[in-house]
C-alpha positions as a Markdown table, in Angstrom:
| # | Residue | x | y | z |
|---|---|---|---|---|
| 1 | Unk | 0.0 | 0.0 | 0.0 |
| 2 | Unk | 1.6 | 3.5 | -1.1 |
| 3 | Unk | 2.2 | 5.6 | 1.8 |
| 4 | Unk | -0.2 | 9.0 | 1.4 |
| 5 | Unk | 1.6 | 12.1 | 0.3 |
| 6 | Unk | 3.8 | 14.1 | 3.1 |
| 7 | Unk | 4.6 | 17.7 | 3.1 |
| 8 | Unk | 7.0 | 18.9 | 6.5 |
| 9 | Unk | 6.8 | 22.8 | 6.1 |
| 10 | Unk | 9.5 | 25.4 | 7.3 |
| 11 | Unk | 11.9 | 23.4 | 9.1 |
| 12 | Unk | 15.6 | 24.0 | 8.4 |
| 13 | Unk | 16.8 | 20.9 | 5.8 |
| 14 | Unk | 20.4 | 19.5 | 6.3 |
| 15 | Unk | 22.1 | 19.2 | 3.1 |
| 16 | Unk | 24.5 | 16.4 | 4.2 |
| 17 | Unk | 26.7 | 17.1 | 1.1 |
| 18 | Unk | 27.2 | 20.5 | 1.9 |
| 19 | Unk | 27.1 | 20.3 | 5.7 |
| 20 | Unk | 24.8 | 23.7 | 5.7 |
| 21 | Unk | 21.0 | 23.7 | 6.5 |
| 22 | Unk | 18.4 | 25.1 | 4.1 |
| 23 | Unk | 16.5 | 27.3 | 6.1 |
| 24 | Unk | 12.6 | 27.9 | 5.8 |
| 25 | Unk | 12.6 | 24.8 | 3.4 |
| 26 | Unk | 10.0 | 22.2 | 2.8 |
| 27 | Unk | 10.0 | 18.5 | 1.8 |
| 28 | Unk | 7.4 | 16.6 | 0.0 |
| 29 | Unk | 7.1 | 13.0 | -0.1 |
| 30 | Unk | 4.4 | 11.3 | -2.1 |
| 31 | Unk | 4.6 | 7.3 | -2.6 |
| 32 | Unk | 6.8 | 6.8 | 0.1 |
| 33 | Unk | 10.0 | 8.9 | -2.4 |
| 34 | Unk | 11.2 | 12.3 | -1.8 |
| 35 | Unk | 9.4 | 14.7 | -4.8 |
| 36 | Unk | 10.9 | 17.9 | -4.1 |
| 37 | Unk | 12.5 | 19.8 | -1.8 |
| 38 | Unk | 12.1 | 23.5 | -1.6 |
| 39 | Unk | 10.4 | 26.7 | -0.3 |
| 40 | Unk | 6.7 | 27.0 | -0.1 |
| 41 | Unk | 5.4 | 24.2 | -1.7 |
| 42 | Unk | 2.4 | 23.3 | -2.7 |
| 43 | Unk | 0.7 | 19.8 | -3.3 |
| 44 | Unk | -3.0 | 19.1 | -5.0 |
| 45 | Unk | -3.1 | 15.7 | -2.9 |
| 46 | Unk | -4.6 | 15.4 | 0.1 |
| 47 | Unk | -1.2 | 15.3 | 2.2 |
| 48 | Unk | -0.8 | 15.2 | 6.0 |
| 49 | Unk | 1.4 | 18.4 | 7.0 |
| 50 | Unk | 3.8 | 18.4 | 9.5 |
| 51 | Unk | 5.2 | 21.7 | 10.9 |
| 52 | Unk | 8.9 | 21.6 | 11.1 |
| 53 | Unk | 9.0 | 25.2 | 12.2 |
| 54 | Unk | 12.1 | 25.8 | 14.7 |
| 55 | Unk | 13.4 | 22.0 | 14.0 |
| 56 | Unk | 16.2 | 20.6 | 12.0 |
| 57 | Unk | 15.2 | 18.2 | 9.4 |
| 58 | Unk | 17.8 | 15.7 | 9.1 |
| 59 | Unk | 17.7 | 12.0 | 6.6 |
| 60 | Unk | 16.7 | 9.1 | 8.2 |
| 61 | Unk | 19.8 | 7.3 | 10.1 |
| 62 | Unk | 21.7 | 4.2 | 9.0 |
| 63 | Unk | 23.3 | 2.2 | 11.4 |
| 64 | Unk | 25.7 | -0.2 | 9.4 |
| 65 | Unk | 26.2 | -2.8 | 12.3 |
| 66 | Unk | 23.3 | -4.2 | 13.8 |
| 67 | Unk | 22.5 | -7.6 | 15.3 |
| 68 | Unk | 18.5 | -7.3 | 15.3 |
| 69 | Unk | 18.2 | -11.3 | 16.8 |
| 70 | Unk | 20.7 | -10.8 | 19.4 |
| 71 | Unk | 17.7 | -10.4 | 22.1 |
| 72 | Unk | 20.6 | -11.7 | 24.6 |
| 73 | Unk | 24.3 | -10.9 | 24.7 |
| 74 | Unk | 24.7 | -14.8 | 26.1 |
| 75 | Unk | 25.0 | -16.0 | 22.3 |
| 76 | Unk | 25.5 | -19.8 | 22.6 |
| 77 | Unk | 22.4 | -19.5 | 24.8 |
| 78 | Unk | 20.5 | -17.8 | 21.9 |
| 79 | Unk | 20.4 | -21.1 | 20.2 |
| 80 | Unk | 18.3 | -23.0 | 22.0 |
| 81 | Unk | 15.4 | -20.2 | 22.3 |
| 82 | Unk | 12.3 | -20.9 | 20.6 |
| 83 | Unk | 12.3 | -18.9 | 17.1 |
| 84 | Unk | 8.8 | -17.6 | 17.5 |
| 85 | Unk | 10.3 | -16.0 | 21.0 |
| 86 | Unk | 12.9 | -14.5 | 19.5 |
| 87 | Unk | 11.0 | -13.1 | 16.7 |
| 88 | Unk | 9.0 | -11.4 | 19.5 |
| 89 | Unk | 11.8 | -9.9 | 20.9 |
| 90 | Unk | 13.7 | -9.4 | 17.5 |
| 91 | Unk | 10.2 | -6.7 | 16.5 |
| 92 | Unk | 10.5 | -4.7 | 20.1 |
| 93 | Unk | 14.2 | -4.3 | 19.2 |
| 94 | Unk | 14.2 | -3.0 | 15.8 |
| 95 | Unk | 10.7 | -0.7 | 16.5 |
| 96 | Unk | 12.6 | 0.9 | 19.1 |
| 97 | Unk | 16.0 | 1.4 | 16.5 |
| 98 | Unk | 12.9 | 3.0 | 14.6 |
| 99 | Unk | 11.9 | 5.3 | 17.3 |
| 100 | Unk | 15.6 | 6.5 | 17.5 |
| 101 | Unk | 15.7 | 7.4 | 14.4 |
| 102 | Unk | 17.2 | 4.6 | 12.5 |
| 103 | Unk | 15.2 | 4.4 | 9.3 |
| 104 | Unk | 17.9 | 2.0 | 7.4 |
| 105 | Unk | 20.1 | -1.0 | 9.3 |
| 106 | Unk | 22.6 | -3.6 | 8.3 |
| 107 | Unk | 22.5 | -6.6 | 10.2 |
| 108 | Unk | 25.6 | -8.4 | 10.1 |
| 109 | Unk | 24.9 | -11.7 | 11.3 |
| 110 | Unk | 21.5 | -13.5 | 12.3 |
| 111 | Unk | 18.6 | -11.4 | 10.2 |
| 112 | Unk | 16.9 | -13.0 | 7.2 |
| 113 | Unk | 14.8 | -12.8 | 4.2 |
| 114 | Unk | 11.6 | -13.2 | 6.8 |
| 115 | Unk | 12.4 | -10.3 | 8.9 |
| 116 | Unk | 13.0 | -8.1 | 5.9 |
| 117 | Unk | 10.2 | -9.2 | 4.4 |
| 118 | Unk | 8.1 | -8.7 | 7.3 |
| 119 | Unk | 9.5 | -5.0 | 7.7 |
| 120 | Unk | 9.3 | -4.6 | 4.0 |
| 121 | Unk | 5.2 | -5.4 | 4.2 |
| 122 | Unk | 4.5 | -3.7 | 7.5 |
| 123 | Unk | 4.3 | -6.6 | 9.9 |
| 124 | Unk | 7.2 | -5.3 | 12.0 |
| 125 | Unk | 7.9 | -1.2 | 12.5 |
| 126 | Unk | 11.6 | -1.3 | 12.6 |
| 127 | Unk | 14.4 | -0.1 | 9.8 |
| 128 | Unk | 14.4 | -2.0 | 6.4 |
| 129 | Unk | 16.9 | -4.3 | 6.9 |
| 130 | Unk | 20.0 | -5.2 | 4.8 |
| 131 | Unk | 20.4 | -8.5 | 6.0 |
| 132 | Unk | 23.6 | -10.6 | 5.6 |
| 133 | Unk | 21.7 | -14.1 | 6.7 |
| 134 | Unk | 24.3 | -15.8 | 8.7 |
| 135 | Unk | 28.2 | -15.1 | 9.7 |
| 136 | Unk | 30.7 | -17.4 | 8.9 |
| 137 | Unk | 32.9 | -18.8 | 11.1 |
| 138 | Unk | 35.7 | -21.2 | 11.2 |
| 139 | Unk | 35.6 | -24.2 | 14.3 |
| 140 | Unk | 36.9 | -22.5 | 17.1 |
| 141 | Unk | 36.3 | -18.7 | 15.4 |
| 142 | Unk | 34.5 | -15.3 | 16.4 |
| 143 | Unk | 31.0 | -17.1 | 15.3 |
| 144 | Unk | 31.5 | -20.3 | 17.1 |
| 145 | Unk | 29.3 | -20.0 | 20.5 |
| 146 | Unk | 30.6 | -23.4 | 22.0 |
| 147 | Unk | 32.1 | -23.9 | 25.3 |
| 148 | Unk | 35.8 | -26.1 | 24.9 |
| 149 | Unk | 33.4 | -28.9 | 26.1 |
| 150 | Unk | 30.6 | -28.6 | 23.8 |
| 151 | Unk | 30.3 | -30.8 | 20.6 |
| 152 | Unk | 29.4 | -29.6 | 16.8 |
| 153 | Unk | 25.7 | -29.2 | 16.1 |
| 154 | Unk | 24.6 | -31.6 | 14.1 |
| 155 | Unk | 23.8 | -28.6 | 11.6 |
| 156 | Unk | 25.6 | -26.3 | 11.0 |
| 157 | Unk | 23.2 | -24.1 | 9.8 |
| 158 | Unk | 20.1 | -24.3 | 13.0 |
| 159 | Unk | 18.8 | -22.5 | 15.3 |
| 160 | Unk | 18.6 | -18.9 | 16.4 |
| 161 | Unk | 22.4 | -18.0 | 15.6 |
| 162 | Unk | 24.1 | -15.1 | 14.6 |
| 163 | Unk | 26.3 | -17.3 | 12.3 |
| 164 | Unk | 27.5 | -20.8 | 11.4 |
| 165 | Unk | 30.7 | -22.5 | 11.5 |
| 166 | Unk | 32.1 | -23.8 | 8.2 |
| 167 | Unk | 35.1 | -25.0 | 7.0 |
| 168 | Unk | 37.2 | -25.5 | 3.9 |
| 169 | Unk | 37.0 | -23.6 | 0.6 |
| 170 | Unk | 34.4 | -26.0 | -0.9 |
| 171 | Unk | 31.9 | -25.9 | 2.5 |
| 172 | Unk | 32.4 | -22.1 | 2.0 |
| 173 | Unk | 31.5 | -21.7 | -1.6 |
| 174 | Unk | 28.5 | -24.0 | -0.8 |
| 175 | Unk | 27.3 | -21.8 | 2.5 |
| 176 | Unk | 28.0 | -18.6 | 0.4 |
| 177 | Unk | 25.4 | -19.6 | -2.4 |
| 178 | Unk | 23.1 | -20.5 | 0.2 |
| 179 | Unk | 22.9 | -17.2 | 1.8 |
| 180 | Unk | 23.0 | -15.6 | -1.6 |
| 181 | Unk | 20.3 | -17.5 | -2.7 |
| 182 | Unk | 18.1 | -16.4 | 0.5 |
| 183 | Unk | 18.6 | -13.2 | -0.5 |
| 184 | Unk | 21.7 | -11.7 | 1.6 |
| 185 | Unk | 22.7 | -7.8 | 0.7 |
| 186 | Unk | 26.5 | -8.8 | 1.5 |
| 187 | Unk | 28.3 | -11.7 | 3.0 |
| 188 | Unk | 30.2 | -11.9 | 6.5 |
| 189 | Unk | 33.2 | -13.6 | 7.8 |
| 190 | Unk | 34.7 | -13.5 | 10.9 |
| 191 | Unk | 38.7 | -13.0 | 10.0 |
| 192 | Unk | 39.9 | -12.6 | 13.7 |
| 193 | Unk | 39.2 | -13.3 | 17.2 |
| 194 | Unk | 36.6 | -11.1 | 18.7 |
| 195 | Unk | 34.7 | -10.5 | 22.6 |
| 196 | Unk | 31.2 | -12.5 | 23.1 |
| 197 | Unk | 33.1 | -15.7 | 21.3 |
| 198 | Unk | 34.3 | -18.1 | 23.9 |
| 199 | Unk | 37.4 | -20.2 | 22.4 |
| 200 | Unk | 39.7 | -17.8 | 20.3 |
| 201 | Unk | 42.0 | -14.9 | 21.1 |
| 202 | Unk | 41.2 | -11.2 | 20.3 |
| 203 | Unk | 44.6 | -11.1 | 18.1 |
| 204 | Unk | 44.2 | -14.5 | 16.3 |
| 205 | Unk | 43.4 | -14.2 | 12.3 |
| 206 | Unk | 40.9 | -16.9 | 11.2 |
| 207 | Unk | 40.2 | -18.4 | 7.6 |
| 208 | Unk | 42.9 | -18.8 | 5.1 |
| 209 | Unk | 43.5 | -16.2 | 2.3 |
| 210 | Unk | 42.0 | -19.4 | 0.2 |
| 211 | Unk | 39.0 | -19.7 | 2.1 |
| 212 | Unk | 38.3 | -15.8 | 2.4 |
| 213 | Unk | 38.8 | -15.7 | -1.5 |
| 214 | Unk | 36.0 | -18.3 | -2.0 |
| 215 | Unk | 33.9 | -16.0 | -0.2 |
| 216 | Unk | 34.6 | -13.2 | -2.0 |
| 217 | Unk | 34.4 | -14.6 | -5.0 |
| 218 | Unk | 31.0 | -16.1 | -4.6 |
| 219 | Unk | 29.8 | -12.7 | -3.8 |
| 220 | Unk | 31.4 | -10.6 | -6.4 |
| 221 | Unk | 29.3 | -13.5 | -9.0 |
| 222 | Unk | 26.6 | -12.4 | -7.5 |
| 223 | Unk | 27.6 | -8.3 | -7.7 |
| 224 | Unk | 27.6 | -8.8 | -3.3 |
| 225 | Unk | 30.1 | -7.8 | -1.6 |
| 226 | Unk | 32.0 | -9.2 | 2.1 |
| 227 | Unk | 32.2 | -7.6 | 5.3 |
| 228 | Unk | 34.7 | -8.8 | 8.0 |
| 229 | Unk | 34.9 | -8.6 | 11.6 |
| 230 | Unk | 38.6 | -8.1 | 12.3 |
| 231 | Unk | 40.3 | -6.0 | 15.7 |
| 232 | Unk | 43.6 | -6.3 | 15.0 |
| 233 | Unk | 46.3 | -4.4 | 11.9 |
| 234 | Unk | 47.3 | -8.3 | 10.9 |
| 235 | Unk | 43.8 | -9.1 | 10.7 |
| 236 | Unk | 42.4 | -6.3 | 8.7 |
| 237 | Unk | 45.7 | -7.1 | 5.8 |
| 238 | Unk | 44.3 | -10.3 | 6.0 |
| 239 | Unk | 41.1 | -9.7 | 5.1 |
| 240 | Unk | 41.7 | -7.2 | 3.2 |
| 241 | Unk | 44.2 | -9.0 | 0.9 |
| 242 | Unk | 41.8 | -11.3 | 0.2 |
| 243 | Unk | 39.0 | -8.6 | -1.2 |
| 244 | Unk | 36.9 | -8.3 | 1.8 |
| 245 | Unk | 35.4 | -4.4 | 1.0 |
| 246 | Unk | 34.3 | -3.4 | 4.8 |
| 247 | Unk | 36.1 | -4.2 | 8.0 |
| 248 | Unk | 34.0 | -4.4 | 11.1 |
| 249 | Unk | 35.3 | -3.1 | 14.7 |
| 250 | Unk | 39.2 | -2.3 | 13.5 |
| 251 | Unk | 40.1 | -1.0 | 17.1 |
| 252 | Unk | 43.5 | -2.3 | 17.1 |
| 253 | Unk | 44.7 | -0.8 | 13.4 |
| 254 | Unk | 48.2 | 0.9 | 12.8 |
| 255 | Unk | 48.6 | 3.3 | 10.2 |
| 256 | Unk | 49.2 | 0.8 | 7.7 |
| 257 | Unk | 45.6 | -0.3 | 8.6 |
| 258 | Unk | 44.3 | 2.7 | 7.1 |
| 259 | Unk | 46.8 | 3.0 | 4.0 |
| 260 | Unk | 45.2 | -0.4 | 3.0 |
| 261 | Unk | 41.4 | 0.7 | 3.7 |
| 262 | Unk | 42.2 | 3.6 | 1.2 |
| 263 | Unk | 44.6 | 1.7 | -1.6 |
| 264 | Unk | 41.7 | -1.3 | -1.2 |
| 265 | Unk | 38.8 | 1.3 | -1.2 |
| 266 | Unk | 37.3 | -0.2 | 1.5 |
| 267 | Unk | 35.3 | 1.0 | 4.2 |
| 268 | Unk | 36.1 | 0.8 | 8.2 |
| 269 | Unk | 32.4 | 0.3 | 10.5 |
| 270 | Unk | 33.6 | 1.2 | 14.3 |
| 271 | Unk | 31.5 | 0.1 | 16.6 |
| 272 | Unk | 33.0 | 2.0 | 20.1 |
| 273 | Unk | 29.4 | 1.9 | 22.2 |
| 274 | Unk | 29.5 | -1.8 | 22.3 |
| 275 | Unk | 32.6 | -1.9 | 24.2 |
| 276 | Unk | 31.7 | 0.6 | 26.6 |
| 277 | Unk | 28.2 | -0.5 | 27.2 |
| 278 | Unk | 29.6 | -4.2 | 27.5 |
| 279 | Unk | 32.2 | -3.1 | 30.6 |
| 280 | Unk | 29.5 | -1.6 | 32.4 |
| 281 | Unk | 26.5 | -3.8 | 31.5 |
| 282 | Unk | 27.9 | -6.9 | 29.2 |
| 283 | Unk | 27.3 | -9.4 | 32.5 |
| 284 | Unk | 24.1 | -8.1 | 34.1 |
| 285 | Unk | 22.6 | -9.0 | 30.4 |
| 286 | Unk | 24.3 | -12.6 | 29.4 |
| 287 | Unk | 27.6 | -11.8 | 28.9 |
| 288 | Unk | 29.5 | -14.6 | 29.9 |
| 289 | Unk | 32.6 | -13.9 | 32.5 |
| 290 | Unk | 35.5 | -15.0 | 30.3 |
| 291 | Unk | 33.8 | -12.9 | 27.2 |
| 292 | Unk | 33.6 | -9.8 | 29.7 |
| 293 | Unk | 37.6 | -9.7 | 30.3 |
| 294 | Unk | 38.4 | -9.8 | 27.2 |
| 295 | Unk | 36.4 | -6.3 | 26.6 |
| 296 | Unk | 39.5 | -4.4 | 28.1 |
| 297 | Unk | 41.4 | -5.6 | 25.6 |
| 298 | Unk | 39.7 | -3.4 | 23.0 |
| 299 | Unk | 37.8 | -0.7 | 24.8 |
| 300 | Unk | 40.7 | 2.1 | 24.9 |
| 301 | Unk | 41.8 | 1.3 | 21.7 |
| 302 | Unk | 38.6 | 2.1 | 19.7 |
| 303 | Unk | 38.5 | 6.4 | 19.8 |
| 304 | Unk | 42.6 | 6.6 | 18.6 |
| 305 | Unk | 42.0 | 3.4 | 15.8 |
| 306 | Unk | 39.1 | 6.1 | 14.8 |
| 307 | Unk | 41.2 | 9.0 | 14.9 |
| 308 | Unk | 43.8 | 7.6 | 13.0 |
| 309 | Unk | 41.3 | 6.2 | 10.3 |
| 310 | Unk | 39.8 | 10.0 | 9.7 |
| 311 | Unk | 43.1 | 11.5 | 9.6 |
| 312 | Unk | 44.1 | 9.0 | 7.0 |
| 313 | Unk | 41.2 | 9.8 | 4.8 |
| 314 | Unk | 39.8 | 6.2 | 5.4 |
| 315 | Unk | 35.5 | 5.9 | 5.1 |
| 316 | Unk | 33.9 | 5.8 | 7.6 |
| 317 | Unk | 30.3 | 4.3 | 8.4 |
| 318 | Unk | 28.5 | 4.1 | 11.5 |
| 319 | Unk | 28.2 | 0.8 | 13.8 |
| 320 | Unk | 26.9 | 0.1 | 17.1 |
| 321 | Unk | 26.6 | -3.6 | 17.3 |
| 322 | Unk | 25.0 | -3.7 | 20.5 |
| 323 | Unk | 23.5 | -7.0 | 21.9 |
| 324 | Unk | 20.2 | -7.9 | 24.3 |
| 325 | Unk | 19.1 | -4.9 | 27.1 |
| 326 | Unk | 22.5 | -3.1 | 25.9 |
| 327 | Unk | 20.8 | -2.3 | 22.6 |
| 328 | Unk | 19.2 | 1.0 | 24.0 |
| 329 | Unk | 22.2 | 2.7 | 23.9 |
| 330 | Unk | 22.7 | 2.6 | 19.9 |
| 331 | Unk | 22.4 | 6.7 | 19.6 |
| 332 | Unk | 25.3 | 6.9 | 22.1 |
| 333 | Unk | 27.9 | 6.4 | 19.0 |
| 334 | Unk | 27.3 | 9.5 | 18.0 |
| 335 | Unk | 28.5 | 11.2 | 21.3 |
| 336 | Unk | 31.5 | 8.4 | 21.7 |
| 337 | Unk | 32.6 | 9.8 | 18.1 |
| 338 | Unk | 31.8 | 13.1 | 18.5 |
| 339 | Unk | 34.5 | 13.3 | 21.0 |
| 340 | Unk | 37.1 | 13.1 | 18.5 |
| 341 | Unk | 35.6 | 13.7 | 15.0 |
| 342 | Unk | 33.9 | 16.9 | 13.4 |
| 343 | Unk | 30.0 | 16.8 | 13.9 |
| 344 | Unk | 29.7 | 16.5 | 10.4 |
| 345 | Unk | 31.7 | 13.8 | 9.4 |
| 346 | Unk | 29.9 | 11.8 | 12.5 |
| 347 | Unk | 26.4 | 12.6 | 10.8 |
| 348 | Unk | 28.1 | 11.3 | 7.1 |
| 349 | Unk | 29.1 | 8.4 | 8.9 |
| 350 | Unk | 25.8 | 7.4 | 9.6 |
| 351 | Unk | 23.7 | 9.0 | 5.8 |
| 352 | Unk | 25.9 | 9.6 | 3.2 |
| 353 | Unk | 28.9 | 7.3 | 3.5 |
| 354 | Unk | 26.7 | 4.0 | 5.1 |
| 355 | Unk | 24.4 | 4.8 | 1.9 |
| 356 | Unk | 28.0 | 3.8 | -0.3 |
| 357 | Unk | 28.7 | 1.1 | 1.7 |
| 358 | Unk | 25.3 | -0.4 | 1.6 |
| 359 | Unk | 25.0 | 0.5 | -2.0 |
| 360 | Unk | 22.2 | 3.1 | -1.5 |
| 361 | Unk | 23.5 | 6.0 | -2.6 |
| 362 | Unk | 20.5 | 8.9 | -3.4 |
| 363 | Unk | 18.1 | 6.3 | -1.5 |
| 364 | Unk | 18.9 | 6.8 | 2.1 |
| 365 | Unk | 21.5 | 9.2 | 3.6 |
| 366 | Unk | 19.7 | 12.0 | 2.2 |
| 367 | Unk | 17.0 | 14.4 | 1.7 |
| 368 | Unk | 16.5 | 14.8 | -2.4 |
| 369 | Unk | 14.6 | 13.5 | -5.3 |
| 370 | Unk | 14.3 | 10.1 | -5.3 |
| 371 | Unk | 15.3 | 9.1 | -2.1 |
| 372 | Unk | 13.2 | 7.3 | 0.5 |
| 373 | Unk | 11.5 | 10.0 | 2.4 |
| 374 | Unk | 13.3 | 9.0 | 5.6 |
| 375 | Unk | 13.4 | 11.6 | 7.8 |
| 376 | Unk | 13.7 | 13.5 | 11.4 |
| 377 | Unk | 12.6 | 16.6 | 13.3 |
| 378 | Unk | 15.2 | 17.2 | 15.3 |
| 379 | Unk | 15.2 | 20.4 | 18.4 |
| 380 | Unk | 18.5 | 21.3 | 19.1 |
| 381 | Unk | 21.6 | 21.4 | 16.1 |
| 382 | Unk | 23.8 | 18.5 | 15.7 |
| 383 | Unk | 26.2 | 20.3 | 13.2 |
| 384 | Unk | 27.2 | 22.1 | 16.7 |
| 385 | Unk | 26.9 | 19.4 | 19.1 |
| 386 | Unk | 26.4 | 16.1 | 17.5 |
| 387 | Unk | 25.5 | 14.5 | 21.1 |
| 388 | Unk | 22.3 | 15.4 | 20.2 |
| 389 | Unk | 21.3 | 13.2 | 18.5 |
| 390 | Unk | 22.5 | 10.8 | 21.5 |
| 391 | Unk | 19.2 | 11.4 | 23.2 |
| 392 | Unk | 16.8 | 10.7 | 20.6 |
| 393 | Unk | 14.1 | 10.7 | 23.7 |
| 394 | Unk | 15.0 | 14.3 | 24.4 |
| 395 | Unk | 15.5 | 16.0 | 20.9 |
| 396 | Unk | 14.1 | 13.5 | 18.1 |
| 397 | Unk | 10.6 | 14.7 | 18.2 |
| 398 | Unk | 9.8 | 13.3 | 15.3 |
| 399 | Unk | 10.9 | 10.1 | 12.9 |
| 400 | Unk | 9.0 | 9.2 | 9.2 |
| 401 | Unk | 9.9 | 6.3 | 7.3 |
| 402 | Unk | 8.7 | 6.1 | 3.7 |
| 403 | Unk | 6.9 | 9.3 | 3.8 |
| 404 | Unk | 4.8 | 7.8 | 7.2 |
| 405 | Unk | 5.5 | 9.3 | 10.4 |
| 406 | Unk | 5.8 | 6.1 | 12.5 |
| 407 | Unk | 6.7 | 8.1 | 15.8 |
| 408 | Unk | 5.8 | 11.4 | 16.8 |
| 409 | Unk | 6.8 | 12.8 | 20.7 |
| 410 | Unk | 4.8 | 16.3 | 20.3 |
């Protein structure tokens, strides 16, 4: 069903490109696309007005790292939860995502064609979904949830999971078409240790350059592309090397990190709220003891691995990849990043440049025509102070999706 037409009259209209605010402007939406943009406009439809008088009207956000399953940061104990439960869960998550003003998400492990398709037709309010299906991890990797104790399941692919372990270049290729053939918008692999994963080490690197290449190949036949979660400088080469175009996390880069993000034109998705809000909640919500120590490892490292990406003219996109109760603290990325990065490359990180990486460039990330009319009334200016938009319950007033307002605080 189209959404009815939507004119938002007066407010002052970021231009993300420009980083300057059209004042007095308005924006009207009809079928769910961005028509025109301009001052005093004038529709014959039968539009629903919105005054944006005194507010900023910024794009819809994109948050590139997203795990809209992980109800629980106790991952191995995600598996054995009923699927309709999680579900359940999985549509309180994402409507609240909506609420803060997330219009667009990538999961990167654990969402599906269903979810997206259930967005896509209304049954769940939440951000359409770029969903990479499931991660891929070798035995003993980032995405394997087991205990030293535990045996393999006898599928690899079951359950609630975030991701599956496979192994070998021909299980790969095999796993790769699967997800491709459910629909996946890009491919993950896990290409070093990481926190919530129970067996590995934060600085271990994980698949072969043979094995990664599969992967990447498989997607590039099917014009997708890979992400990789990776912490550490030898992980990222690794990954890189092999063709991966988006590293996840990077908090342990060097400076030849970043030359290699640029020469590969690849793009870097911190995710520096997950660290913090895992030291001070990570336990109280699942987090299992030996996954918690491991977070101090990581934490301090995130802002400088950050700095030093922006100063080497690396790309940037917005993450949070926050998991269970922790999730409501997604919006505090922008104040973490604010703290060493202009406010206007922090807002670019999460419009304009996570459009390119997602492949959604003049669709989302911005306010023209054409795009979804994805937008936000925001009181207070986050060109100034970008924390702002850190307390979407205080200064988002307003969030419309697809030229519907789905949340409305006045």
């Amino acid at each position: 069903m189209n959404a009815p037409a939507l004119l938002v009259r007066g407010g002052d209209v970021l231009d993300v490109a420009t980083g300057q605010y059209l004042e007095g402007h308005d924006v009207l939406a009809v079928d769910g696309r961005v028509q025109e943009v301009g001052r005093d406009l004038r529709t014959g439809l039968d539009a629903q007005v919105l005054d944006a008088t005194g507010s900023r009207v910024l794009p819809g956000l994109v948050d590139c790292h997203v795990h809209v399953t992980a109800a629980t940061a106790d991952l191995g104990a995600l598996t054995a939860w009923p699927v309709t439960y999680v579900t359940a869960r999985t549509g309180a998550l994402m409507r609240a995502m909506l609420e803060r003003g997330f219009t667009t998400v990538r999961d990167t492990g654990g969402a599906d064609h269903g979810l997206a398709r259930a967005q896509a037709e209304g049954l769940i309010s939440g951000p359409r979904l770029a969903f990479g299906g499931k991660a891929f991890s070798q035995t003993g990797g980032h995405g394997d949830t087991r205990t030293a104790g535990q045996h393999a399941h006898e599928d690899p692919g079951c359950c609630v999971a975030l991701g599956r372990v496979v192994d070998g270049v021909e299980a790969l290729r095999v796993a790769a078409r699967e997800e491709l053939r459910k629909g996946a918008h890009h491919l993950k692999v896990m290409a070093g240790g990481g926190v919530s994963s129970p067996t590995d080490r934060i600085d271990s690197t994980q698949y072969s350059q043979e094995e990664l290449r599969a992967v990447v190949d498989e997607a590039r036949a099917a014009n997708r592309y890979v992400t990789a979660h990776a912490y550490t400088a030898r992980s990222v080469e690794h990954a890189l090397s092999a063709g991966v175009r988006s590293i996840e996390h990077g908090n342990l880069i060097d400076a030849r990190s970043v030359e290699l993000l640029v020469e590969n034109d690849a793009f870097l998705v911190p995710t520096l709220v997950t660290y913090w809000a895992l030291q001070e909640e990570g336990r109280e919500f699942g987090l299992p003891e030996d996954s918690w120590r491991k977070v101090e490892q990581v934490l301090h490292a995130g802002l400088g691995a950050l700095e030093l990406a922006h100063r080497g003219g690396a790309r940037i996109a917005h993450g949070s990849d926050l998991l269970g109760g922790m999730q409501r603290h997604q919006s505090q990325e922008f104040r973490i990043r604010g703290e060493v990065l202009p406010a206007l490359d922090v807002l670019r990180s999460a419009t304009t440049v996570a459009a390119e990486l997602l492949g959604m460039t003049g669709e989302v990330g911005v306010l023209a025509p054409g795009a979804h009319a994805d937008l936000l009334l925001v009181d207070g200016d986050p060109l100034t102070d970008v924390a702002v938009l850190a307390e979407p319950g205080k200064h988002v007033q307003v969030v419309a999706q697809a030229g519907r307002v789905v949340h409305d605080r006045r």
